[in-house]
N, C-alpha and C positions, 0 to 999 in steps of 0.2 A: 746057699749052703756051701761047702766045702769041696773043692773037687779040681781036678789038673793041680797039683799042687807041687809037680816039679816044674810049672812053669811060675808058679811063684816062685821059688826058689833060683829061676836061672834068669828071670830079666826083674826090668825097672817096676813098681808097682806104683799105684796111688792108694791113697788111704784120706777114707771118710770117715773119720771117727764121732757120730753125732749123737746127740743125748738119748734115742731112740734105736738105733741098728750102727754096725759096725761095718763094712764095707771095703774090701781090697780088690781091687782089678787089676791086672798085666793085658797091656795090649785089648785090650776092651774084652778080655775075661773077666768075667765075674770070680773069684777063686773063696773069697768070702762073705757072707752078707747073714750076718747073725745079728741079735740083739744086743747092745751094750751093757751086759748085764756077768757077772761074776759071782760065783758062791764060794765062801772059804770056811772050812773046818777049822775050830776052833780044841789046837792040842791040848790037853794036861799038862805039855811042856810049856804053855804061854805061847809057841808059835800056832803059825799057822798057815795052812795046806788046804790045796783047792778042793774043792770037792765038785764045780760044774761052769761052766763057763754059758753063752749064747743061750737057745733056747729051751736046754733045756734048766741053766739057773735059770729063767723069766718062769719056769715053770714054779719053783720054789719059792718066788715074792710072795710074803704072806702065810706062808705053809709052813717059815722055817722052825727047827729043833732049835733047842737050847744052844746049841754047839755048832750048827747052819747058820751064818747069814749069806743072806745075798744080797750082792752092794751094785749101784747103777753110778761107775765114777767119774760119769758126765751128766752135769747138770745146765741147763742153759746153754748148751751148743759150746762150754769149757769145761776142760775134763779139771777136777775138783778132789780127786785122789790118787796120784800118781801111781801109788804103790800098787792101786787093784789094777790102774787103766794098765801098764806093763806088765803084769802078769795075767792081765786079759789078753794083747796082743802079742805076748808070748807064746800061751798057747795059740791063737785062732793058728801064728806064722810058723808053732813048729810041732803040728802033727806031724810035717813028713820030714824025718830029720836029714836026707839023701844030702843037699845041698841047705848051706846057712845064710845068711846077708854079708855080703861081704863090703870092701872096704870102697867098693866101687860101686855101690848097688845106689841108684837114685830114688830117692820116693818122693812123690806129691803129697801134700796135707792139706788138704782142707782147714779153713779158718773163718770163722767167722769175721765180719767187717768190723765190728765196735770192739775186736782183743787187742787187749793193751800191748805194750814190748816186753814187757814181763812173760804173761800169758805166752808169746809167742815165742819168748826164748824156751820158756819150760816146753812147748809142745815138741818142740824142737829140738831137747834133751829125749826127751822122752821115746821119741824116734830113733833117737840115736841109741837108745839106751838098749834096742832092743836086735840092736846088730846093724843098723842102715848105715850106710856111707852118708853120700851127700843130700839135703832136707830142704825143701824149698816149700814155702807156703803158696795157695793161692784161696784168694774172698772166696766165700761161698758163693754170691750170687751171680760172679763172673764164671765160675765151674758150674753153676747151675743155666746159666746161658749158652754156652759153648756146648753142655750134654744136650740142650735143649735145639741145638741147630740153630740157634742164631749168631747171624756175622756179626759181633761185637769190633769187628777191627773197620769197620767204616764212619762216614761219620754221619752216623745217625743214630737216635735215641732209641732202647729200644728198655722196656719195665720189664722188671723180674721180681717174684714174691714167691721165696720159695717157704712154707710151711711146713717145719719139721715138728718134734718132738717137743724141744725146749724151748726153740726162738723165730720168732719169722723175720724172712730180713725181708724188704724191699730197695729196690739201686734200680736208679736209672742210669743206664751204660752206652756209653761213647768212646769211639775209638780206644778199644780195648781198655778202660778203664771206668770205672765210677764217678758219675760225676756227681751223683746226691744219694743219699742213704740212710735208711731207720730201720735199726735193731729192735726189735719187741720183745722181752721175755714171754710173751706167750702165743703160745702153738698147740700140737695133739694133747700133751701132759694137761695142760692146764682145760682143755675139753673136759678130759676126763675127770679130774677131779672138779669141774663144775656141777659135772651128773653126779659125782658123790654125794656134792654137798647137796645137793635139792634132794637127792631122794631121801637124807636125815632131815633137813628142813620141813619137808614136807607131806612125808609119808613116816619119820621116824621109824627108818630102816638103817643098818648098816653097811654098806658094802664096800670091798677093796680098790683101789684105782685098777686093777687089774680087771674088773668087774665091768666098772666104767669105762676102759676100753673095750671093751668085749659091746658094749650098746651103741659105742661110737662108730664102729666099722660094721656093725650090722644092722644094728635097728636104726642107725644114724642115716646109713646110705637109703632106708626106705622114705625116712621121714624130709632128709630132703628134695626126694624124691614126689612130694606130696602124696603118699601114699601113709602117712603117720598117725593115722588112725585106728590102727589097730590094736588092740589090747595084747598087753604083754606081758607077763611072770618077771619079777625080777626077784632072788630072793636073796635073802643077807639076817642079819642079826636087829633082833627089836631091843636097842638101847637100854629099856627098862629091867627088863626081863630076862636080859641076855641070851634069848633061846634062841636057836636059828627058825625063820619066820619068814615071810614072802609078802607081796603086794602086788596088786593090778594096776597096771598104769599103761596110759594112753601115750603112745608111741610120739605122737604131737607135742606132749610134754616136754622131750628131751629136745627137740628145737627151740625150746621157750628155754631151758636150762640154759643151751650151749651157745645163744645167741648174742649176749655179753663178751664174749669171746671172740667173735666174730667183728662184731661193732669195733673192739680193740683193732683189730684188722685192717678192717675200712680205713678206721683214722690215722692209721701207719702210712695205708694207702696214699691218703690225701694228702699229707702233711709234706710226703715227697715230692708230691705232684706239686705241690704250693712252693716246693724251693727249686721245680728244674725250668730251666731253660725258654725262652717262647720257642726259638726253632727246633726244638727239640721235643716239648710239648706235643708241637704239630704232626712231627714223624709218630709219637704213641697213640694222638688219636688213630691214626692210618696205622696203625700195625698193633695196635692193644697190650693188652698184658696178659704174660704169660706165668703161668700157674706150675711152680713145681713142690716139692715134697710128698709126704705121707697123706698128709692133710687135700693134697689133689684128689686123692683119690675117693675122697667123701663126695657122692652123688650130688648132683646138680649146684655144688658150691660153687662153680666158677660163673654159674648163673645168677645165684644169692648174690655177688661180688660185685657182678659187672652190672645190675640193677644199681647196688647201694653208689657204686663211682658214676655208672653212667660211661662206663668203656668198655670194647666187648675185650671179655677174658675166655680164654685160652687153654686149656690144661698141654703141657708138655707131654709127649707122645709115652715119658718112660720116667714117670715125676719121681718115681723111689730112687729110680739109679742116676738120677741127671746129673746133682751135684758130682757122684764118684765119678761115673765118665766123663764130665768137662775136666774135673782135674787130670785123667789119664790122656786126654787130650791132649792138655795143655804140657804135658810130661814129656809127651812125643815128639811136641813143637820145638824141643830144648835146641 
């Protein structure tokens, strides 16, 4: 949440802007860490005016009025609407209006590894757009290494797979740089709406991805926890009949859903594995893979992983905030 917010205002920050949460730190403060998510009222003049920003728009997904939308303007770990992402990061940076970004102010941004120059100039407008001085990008999965505690500046191999919202990356990193890499479009999103789809597929239910996350962080962490036996409520709208309607379903299920997803994972996994290095190979048997995002944080996954590769994985001590703080790191290190 939101908090010390004249020390945003008076030093350098980093900024995680990822298709799932939002994220500003100074000096390994946390100062923001909301949802990626915007609501704007829509005037009788044709403009239009905020009406909720972070968690409480994520509250509105699905609920909205005729004259509510709420826009998520990061998709796939690229932000996809300028116009909401800046008047998102507008407000998160100016609840406290004491002090503003000034012409000297430095930020880190987070980027994903497979954004084009384009992509990168815009993100890079964009920041700027919103008061920052000077803009420096860095990879995600070198900012998710560095939060993670590992020495990327020697020269040894070391694997990172961090699973966020929109995109998973995986990079094998040597002396401070990447030396192989695969972008996946899918991550927690696309979890979620895998449990969408089965529960219409198969129960001919309807429920929102808002819903489907809601199973993925609860009844997900039991079921991979082998505990996914138990019968559960889930309720939503019966397609036909349009009436709002429920179903019992075996908690084991939703690992049968969400497991295509995962598979995807694996083979991002290998595929890197198949392009890196033999000396380098050797340093990941002996030091593994480590596990960061949102998606870490789902119960005994990094055991499902290191089964499917056959390397022990790892989860990262702080997987939500690893990517922000290697970039605040790395901001330090200027």
């Amino acid at each position: 949440m939101i908090r010390n917010f004249f020390a945003c205002f008076s030093d350098d920050v980093a900024i995680d802007m990822g298709t799932s949460n939002t994220l500003v730190l100074s000096h390994g403060d946390v100062l923001v860490n909301e949802p990626s998510v915007i609501a704007v009222r829509q005037e009788a003049s044709g403009g239009k005016r905020l009406a909720a920003a972070g968690m409480e728009a994520k509250r509105m997904i699905g609920k909205e009025s005729r004259n509510i939308k709420a826009i998520m303007p990061v998709r796939e770990g690229v932000v996809v609407d300028f116009e909401m992402a800046s008047l998102m990061l507008k407000h998160y940076l100016g609840r406290t209006r004491t002090r503003r970004f000034g012409k000297n102010r430095r930020v880190m941004v987070t980027a994903p590894t497979a954004i084009t120059p384009v992509e990168s100039k815009s993100l890079i407008n964009l920041i700027e757009s919103v008061g920052a001085g000077e803009v420096r990008l860095i990879e995600e999965p070198i900012a998710a290494a560095l939060g993670s505690g590992i020495r990327i500046n020697e020269p040894e191999g070391s694997l990172i797979v961090d699973i966020g919202g929109g995109i998973t990356e995986t990079a094998v990193l040597s002396l401070s740089g990447i030396v192989c890499s695969k972008t996946i479009p899918v991550a927690g999103n696309h979890m979620d709406a895998a449990i969408v789809q089965y529960m219409k597929k198969n129960y001919s239910l309807l429920i929102g991805d808002k819903l489907g996350e809601e199973i993925k962080t609860t009844i997900g962490c039991a079921f991979f926890d082998g505990k996914g036996n138990t019968v559960v409520t889930v309720k939503g709208m019966d397609p036909i009949s349009g009436i709002p309607s429920y179903r019992e379903v075996n908690g084991e299920e939703f690992r049968f859903a969400m497991m295509p997803q995962i598979e995807h994972i694996v083979d991002a996994i290998k595929e890197v594995l198949g392009q890196c290095p033999p000396e380098l190979s050797a340093d990941i048997v002996n030091r593994g893979i480590v596990l960061t995002g949102g998606c870490a944080l789902l119960a005994n996954i990094h055991n499902i992983l290191s089964d499917k590769i056959g390397l022990p994985v790892t989860v990262s001590k702080d997987p939500l905030l690893a990517v922000a703080r290697g970039a605040g790191m790395a901001l330090g290190g200027l």
